[in-house]
C-alpha positions in Angstrom: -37.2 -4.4 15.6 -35.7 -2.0 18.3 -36.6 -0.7 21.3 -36.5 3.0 22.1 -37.7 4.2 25.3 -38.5 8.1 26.5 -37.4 9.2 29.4 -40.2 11.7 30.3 -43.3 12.8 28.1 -42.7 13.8 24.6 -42.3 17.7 24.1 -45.3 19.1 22.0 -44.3 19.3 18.8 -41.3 17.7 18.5 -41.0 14.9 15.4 -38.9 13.1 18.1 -40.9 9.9 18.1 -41.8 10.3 14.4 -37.9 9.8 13.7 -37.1 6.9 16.0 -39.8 5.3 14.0 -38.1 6.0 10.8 -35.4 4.4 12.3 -36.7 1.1 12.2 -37.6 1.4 16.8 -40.4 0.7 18.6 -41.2 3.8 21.1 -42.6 3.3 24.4 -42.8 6.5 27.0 -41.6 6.5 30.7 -42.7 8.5 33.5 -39.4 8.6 34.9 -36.0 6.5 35.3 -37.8 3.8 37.6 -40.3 3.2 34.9 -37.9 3.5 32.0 -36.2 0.6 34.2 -39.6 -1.3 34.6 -40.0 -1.1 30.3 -36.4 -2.0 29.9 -36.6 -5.4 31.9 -40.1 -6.1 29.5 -37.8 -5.2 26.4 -36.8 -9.2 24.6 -32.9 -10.1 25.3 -32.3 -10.1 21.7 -33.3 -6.3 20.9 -31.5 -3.3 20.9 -32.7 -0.8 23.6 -32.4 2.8 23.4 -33.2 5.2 26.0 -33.8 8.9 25.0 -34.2 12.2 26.6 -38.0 13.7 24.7 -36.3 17.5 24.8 -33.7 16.2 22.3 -33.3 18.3 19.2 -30.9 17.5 16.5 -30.8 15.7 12.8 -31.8 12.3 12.5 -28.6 11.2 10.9 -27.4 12.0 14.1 -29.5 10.1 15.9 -29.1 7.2 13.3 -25.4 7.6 13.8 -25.9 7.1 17.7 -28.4 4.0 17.7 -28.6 1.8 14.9 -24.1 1.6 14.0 -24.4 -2.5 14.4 -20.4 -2.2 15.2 -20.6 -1.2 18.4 -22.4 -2.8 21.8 -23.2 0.8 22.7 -23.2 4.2 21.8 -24.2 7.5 22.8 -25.1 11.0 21.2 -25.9 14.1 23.6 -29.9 13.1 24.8 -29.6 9.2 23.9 -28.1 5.9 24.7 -28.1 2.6 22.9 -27.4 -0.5 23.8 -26.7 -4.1 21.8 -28.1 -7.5 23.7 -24.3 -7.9 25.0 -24.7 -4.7 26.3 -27.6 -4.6 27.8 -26.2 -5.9 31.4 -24.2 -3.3 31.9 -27.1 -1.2 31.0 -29.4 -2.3 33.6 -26.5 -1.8 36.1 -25.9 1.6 35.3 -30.0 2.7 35.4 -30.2 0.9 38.2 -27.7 3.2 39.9 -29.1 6.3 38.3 -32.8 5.8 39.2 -31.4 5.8 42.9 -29.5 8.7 42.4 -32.1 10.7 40.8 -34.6 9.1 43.0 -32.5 10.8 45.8 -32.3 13.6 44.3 -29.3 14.3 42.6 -28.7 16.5 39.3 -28.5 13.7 36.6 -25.3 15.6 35.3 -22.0 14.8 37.1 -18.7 16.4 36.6 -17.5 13.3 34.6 -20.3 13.6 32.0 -20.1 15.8 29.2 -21.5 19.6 29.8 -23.2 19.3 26.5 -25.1 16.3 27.8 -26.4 16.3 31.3 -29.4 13.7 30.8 -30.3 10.4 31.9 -28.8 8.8 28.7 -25.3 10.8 28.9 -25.4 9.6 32.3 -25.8 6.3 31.8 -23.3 6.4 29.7 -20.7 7.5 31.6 -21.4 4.5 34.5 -21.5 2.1 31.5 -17.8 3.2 30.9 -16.6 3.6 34.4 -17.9 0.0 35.0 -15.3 -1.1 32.2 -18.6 -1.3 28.8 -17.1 1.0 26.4 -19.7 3.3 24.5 -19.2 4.6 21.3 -19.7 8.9 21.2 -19.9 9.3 17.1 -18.3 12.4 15.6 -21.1 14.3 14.5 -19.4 17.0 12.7 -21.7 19.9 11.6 -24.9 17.6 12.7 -26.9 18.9 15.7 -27.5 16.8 18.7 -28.5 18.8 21.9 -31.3 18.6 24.7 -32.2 22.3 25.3 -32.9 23.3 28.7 -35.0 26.1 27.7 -37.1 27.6 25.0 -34.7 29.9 23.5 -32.2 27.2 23.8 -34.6 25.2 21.9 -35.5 27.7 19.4 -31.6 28.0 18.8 -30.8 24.4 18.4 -33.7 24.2 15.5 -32.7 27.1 14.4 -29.1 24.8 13.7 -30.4 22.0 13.1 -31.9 23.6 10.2 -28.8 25.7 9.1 -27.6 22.1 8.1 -28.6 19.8 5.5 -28.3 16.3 6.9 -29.0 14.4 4.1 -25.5 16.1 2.2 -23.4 15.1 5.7 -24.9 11.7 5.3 -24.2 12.0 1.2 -20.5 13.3 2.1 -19.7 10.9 5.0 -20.7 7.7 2.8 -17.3 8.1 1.2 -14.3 6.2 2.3 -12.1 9.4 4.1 -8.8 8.4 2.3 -9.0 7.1 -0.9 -7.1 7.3 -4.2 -7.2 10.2 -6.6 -9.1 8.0 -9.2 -11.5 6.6 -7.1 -12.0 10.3 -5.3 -12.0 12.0 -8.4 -13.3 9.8 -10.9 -15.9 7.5 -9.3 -17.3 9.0 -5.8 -19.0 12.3 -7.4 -21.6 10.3 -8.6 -21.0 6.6 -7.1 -22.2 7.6 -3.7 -25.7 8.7 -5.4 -25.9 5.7 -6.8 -25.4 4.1 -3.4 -28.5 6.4 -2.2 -30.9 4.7 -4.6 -30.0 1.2 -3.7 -30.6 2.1 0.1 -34.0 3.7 -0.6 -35.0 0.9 -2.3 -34.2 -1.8 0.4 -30.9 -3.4 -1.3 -28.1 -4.6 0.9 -24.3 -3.9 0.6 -23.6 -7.3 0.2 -26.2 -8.0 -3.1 -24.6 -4.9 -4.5 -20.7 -6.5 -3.3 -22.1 -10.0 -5.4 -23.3 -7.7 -8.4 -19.6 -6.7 -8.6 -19.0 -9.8 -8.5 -20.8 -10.8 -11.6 -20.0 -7.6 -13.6 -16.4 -8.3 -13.1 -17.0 -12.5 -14.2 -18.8 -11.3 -17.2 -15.8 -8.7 -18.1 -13.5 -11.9 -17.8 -15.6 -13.9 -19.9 -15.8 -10.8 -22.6 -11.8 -10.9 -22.2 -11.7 -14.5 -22.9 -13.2 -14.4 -26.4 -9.7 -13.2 -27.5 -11.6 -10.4 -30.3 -11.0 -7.0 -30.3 -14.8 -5.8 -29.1 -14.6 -8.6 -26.4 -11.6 -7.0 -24.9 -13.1 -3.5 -25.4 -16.6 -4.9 -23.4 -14.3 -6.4 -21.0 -12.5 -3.0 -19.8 -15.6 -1.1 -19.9 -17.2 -4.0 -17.8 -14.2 -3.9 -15.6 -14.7 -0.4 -14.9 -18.5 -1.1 -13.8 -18.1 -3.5 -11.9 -15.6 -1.2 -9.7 -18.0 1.6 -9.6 -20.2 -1.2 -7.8 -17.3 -2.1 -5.4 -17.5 1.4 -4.4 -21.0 1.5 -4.0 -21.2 -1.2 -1.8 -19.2 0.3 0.8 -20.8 3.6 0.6 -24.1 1.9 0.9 -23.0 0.5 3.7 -21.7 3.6 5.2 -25.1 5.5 3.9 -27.3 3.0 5.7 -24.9 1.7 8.5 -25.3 -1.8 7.4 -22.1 -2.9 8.5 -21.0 -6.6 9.0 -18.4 -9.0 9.5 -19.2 -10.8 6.3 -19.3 -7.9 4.5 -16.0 -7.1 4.9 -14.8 -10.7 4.3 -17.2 -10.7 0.9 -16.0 -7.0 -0.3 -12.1 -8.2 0.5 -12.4 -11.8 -0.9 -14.5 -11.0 -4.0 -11.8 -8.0 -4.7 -9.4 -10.5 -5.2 -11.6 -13.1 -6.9 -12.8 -10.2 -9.5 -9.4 -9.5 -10.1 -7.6 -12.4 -10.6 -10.7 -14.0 -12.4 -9.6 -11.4 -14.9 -6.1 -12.1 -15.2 -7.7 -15.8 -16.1 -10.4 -14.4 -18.8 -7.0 -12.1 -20.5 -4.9 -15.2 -20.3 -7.2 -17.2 -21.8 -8.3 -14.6 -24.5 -4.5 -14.3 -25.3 -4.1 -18.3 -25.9 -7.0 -17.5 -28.5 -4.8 -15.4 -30.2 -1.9 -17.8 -30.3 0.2 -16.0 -27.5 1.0 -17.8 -24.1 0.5 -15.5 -21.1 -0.1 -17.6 -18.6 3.4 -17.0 -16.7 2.9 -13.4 -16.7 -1.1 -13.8 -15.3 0.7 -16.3 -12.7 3.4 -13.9 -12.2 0.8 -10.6 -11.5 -1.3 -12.6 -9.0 1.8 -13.7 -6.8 3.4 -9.8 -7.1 0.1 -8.5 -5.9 -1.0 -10.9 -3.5 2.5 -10.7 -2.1 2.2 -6.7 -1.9 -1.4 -7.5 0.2 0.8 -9.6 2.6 3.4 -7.3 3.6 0.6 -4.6 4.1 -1.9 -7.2 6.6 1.3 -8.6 8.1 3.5 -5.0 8.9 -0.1 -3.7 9.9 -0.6 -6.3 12.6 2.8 -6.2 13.7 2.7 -2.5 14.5 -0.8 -1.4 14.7 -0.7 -1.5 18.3 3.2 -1.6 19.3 4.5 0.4 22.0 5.9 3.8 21.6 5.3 3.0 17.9 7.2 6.3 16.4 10.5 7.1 13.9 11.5 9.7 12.5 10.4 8.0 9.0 7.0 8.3 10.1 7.3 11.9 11.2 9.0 12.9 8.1 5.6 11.5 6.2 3.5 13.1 8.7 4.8 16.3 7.5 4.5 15.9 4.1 0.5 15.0 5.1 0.7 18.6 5.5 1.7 19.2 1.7 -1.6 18.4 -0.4 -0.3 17.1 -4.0 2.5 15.1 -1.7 -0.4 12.9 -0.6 -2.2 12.2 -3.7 1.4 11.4 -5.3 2.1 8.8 -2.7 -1.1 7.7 -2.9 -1.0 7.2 -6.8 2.4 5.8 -7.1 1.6 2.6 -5.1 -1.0 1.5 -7.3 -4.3 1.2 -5.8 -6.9 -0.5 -6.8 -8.7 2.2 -8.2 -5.7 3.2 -10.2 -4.5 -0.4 -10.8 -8.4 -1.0 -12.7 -8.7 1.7 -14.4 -4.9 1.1 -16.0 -6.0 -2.6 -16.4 -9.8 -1.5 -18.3 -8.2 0.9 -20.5 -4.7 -1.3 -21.8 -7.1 -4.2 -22.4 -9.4 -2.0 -24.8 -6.5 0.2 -26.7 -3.1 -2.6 -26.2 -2.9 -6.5 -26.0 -3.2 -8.8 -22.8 0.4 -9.0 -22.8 1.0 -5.6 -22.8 -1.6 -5.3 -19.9 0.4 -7.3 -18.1 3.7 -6.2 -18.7 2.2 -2.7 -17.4 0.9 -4.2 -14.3 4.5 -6.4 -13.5 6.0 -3.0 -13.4 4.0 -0.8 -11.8 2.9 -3.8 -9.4 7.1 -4.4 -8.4 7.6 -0.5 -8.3 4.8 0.0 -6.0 5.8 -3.4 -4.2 9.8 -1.7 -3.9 8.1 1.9 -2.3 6.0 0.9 0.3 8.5 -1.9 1.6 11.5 0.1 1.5 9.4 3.0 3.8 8.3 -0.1 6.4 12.2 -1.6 6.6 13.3 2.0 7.3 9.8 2.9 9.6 10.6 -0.7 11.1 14.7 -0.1 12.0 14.8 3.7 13.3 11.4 3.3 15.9 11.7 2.1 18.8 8.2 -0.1 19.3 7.8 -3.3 21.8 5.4 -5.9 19.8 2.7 -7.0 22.2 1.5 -10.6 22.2 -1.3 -10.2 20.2 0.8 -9.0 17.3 3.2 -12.1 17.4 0.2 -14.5 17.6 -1.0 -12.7 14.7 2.2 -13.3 13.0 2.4 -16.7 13.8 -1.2 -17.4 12.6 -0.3 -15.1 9.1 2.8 -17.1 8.7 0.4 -20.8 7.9 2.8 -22.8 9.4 1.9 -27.0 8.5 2.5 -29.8 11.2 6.1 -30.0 9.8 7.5 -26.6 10.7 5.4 -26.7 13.4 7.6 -29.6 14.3 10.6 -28.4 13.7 9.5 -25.2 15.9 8.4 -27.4 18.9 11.8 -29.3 18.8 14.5 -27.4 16.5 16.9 -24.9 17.9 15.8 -21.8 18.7 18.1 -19.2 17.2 18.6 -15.6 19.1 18.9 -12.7 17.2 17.2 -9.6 16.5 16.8 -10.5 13.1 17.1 -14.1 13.2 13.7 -15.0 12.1 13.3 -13.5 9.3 17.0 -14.3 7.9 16.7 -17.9 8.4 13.2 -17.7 6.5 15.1 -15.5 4.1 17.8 -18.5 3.4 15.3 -21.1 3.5 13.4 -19.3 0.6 16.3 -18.3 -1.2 17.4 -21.8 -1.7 13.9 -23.1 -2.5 13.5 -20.5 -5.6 17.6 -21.1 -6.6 16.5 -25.0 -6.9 13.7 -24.7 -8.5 15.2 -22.2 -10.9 18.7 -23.7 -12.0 17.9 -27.9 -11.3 15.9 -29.9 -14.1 12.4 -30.1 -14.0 11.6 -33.3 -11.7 15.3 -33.2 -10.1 15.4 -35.0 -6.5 17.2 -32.2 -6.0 13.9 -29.8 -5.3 13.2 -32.2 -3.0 16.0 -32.0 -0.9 15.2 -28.2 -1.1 12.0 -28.4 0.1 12.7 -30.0 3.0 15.8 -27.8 3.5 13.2 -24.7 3.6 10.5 -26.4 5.5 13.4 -26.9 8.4 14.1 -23.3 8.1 10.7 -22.3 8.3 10.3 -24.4 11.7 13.1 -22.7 12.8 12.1 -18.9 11.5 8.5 -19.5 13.4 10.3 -21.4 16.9 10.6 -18.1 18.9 7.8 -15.0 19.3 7.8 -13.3 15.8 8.8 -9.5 18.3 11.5 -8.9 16.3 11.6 -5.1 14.6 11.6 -7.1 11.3 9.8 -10.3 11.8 6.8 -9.0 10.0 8.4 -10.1 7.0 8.6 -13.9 7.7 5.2 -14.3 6.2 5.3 -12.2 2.9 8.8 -14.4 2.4 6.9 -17.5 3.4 4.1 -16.6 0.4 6.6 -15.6 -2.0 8.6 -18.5 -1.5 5.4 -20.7 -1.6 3.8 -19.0 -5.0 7.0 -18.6 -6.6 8.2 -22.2 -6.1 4.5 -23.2 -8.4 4.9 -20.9 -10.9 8.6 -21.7 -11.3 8.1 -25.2 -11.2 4.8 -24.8 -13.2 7.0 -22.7 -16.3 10.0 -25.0 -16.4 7.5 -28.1 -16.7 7.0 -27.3 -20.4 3.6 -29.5 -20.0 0.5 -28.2 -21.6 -1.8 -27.2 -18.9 0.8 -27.1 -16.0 0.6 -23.1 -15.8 -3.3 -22.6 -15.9 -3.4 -25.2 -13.4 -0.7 -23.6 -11.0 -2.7 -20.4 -11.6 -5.7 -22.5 -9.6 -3.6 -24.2 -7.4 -2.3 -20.1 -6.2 -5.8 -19.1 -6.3 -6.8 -21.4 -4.2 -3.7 -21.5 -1.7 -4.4 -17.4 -1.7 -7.8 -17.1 -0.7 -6.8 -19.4 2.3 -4.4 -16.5 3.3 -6.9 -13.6 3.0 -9.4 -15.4 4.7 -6.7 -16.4 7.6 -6.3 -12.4 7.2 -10.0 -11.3 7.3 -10.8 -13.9 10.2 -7.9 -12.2 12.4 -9.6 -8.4 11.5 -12.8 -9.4 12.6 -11.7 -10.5 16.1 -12.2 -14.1 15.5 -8.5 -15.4 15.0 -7.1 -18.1 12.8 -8.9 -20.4 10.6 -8.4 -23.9 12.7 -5.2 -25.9 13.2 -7.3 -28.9 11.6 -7.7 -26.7 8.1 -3.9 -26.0 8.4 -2.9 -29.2 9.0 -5.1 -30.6 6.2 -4.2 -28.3 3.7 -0.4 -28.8 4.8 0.7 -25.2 5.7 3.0 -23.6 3.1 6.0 -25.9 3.5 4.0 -29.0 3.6 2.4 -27.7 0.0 6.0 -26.8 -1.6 7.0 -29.7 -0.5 4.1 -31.9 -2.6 4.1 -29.7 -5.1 8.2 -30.5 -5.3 7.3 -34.5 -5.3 4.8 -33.9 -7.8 7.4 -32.5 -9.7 10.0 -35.4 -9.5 7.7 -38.7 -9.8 4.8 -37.0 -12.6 7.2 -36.4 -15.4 4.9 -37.4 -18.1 3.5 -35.6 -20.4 0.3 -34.6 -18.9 0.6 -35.9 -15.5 2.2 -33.1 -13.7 -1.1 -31.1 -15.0 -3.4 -33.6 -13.9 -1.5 -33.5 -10.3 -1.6 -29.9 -9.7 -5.3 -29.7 -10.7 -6.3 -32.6 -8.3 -4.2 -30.6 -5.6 -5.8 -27.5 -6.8 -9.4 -28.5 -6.4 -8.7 -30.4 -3.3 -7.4 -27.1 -1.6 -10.0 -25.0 -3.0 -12.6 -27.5 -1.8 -12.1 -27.8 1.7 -10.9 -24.4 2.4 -13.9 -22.6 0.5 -16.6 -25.3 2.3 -14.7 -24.3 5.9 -15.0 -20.4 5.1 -18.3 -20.5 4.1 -19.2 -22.5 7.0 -17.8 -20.2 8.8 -18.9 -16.9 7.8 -22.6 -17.9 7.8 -22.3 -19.4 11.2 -19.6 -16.4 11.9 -20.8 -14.8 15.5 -18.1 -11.9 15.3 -18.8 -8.6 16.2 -20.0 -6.1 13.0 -17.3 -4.5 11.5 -16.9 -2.1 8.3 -13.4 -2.4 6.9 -12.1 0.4 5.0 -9.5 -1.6 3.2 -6.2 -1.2 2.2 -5.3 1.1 -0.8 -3.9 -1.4 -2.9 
């Protein structure tokens, strides 16, 4: 329960009280600011406290926008002001100060404040941000939010209030701004209703996020009986279970139930959906008498390689200084062209594309053909959006801050042996050192694995060789205009050195066992990448030093190689290491996103 307190006596008529209730808050009524300053110290730490002006006039979406978005410590539409329990300090500061000014007589407004809102609440809000609390001011768009000084002022803002249909603005703004021309065109028409009737009847993002989930487990399974109607379920399946994945975060934007582990469950159970699949084609292919497995293998690593380069060049640049090029201006402009930005938006493959090409080449083709499709469009998609960062990347001028080379560094999963190296290897200058020497590390790593025989002490030698490099890629502050790309060539080097390793080992089982060993090894990095998004930083130095970073896995994985040469044995070493990885890393996650006290957020996600 919430806590919304009136500022003066509630204007005859006026639904105002009637809607904060709807809103889920408990309204009390103050004389004046003294009193609304008495009620406020009664109000439990825990609760969220909203103080509003009773002449306000204006939708209720707007008021919903302005006091219940869990995101934000505070907030503010013209007539009201929330405030979260972190907030709610600063708060009592700034009323404090106001019920002396207005006890003294002055006009509440103040040349600082907004002219639209010269109220108690707006200006509160502005002493909440000149003492350093930041308050959120929504965009309302075509909603009405006003406190009429008069009657005809009141008369004209309902009068606008009900020129505008709220519940369509809420309908409209439930979907994701920028999104790709299948999922715009093809699934939010009618997804974003279907998000309506799950909020009216009390579901939550995240049980609509874990019946995605289950859809997309079952469309594996149905994939996995190898027969021509299981692969036809399986697509149309697929396809459901992606209308749910929109629906979830419409709900959430319908019904501003936004939370940090609802972005970490919509991200992570993306991935899981998706490469469960690749698992329930590979498997259904086997039935059929044709091995797959490589090019499953191969489709997870190209995409969750592509997802790397997009979270690592993000943090590196999202807040760089004088962060321009003319490659970025040159796309800006073509923003202006309309079928420009739904043809760059196709071509890298988002997920909405990339399922529905998936659904319908399992129902018409073969698994093999699926994933021959997916390879291609996958690396061309992979080639784009690269080649645009490397050329965004060398003609902008941008100083990194500190934030974004501790974020590379944490992205990078460096194990107590590169960190080693870092602390007492050479430190190499050069603009473009780091991500060279990572570059030669790796490429020698995938040459040995790729031209020495299987279980060669060779590998081994090459491990180390790249686990030096990597100590030495990661020894100096990753500022570099290019260093972004020391972790994408740390997880390619990482992923491709298993599925190399895992194809030339011409052991039954080896590859559907590297396939888990990369699951598992990959949901460590989104998680690393979701935990930095949500403000909370790095998963812990003891999970990265238990799981052995990404050199300290090649490496094993490399010995594994060279002593288990049996028949079976290299199998039954990857699974151990498979299951060991996934074990602790999933029980540290979940123990960390239940327990998880990071601020709310609402992640839009990346296209692909």
């Amino acid at each position: 329960m919430s806590t919304a307190i009136l500022t003066g006596a509630p204007v005859p008529g006026s639904s105002l009280t009637d809607d904060l209730r709807s809103l889920g808050f408990d309204v009390q009524v103050a004389a004046d600011v003294t009193e609304a300053a008495r009620l406020l110290s009664a109000v439990p730490a825990d609760r969220r406290v909203a103080l509003v002006d009773p002449r306000f006039v204006g939708h209720v979406h707007a008021l919903r926008l302005g006091l219940t978005d869990p995101r934000f410590p505070a907030a503010t539409v013209p007539g009201a002001l929330t405030a979260q329990p972190e907030a709610r300090p600063a708060l009592v500061r700034a009323l404090d100060t106001t019920a002396e000014a207005v006890g003294a007589g002055v006009p509440t407004g103040t040349p600082a404040a907004p002219v639209t809102d010269r109220t108690v609440p707006g200006r509160l809000a502005v002493s909440m941000d000149a003492g350093g609390t930041s308050v959120q001011r929504p965009e309302l768009g075509s909603l009405v939010a006003a406190v009429p000084a008069d009657v005809p002022a009141r008369a004209e803002a309902e009068s606008a209030v009900a020129a505008v249909d709220d519940e369509a603005v809420r309908l409209r703004s439930a979907v994701k701004a920028h999104d790709g021309f299948f999922t715009t065109f093809f699934i939010s028409p009618y997804s974003r209703y279907i998000a309506r009737w799950c909020a009216r009847r009390g579901l939550t993002p995240n049980q609509v996020t874990t019946a995605s989930l289950l859809t997309a487990l079952i469309a594996a399974g149905s994939a996995a009986t190898g027969t021509r109607g299981g692969y036809v379920a399986a697509g149309v399946l697929l396809l459901l279970s992606f209308v749910l994945d929109c629906t979830d975060g419409q709900l959430a934007r319908y019904s501003l139930q936004y939370s940090t582990m609802g972005a970490w469950l919509d991200a992570t159970f993306d991935r899981a959906k998706e490469y469960a699949y690749y698992a329930g084609l590979a498997l259904g292919a086997a039935r059929g008498g044709d091995d797959v497995w490589a090019l499953a293998l191969g489709a997870m690593v190209l995409q969750a390689c592509r997802h790397v380069i997009d979270f690592s060049f993000n943090e590196a640049n999202h807040d760089a200084v004088a962060n321009s090029s003319p490659t970025a201006a040159l796309s800006d402009r073509l923003d202006s062209v309309g079928w420009t930005v739904w043809v760059r938006r196709m071509i890298v493959l988002p997920i909405g594309e990339r399922w529905a090409m998936i659904a319908v080449l399992t129902a018409v083709t073969t698994p093999r053909i699926v994933f021959y499709a997916l390879l291609i469009g996958c690396a061309f998609a992979a080639c784009y959006t690269t080649a645009g960062r490397l050329l965004r990347s060398l003609t902008r001028k941008a100083e990194r801050t500190d934030r974004a080379a501790r974020a590379l560094a944490e992205l990078a999963d460096s194990g107590p042996l590169a960190q080693f190296v870092a602390a007492r290897g050479p430190r190499i200058p050069g603009a473009f050192s780091a991500p060279v020497i990572a570059l030669v590390g790796a490429g020698a790593l995938i040459a040995a694995a790729l031209q020495q025989p299987f279980g060669s002490k060779q590998m081994i030698f090459a491990a180390v060789f790249y686990a030096i490099c990597s100590g030495v890629a990661v020894a100096r502050p990753l500022k570099g205009a290019l260093d972004w790309l020391v972790p994408p060539i740390f997880r390619a080097a990482e992923y491709c050195t298993v599925l190399i390793l895992a194809a030339r080992s011409d052991v039954p089982g080896a590859l559907p066992a590297a396939f888990g060993l990369v699951s598992a090894v990959a949901y460590h990095h989104y998680d690393t990448v979701y935990r930095i998004r949500g403000g909370t930083g790095a998963p812990p130095q003891w999970l990265v030093r238990t799981i052995g970073g990404h050199e300290g896995r090649t490496l094993v994985v490399a010995v594994l190689a060279a002593v288990f040469t049996q028949h079976s044995a290299f199998t039954v070493a990857l699974t151990t290491l498979a299951v060991a990885v996934a074990l602790v890393v999933l029980v540290e996650s979940i123990r960390f996103w239940v327990s998880s006290g990071a601020p709310a957020v609402h992640d839009e996600g990346e296209p692909a």
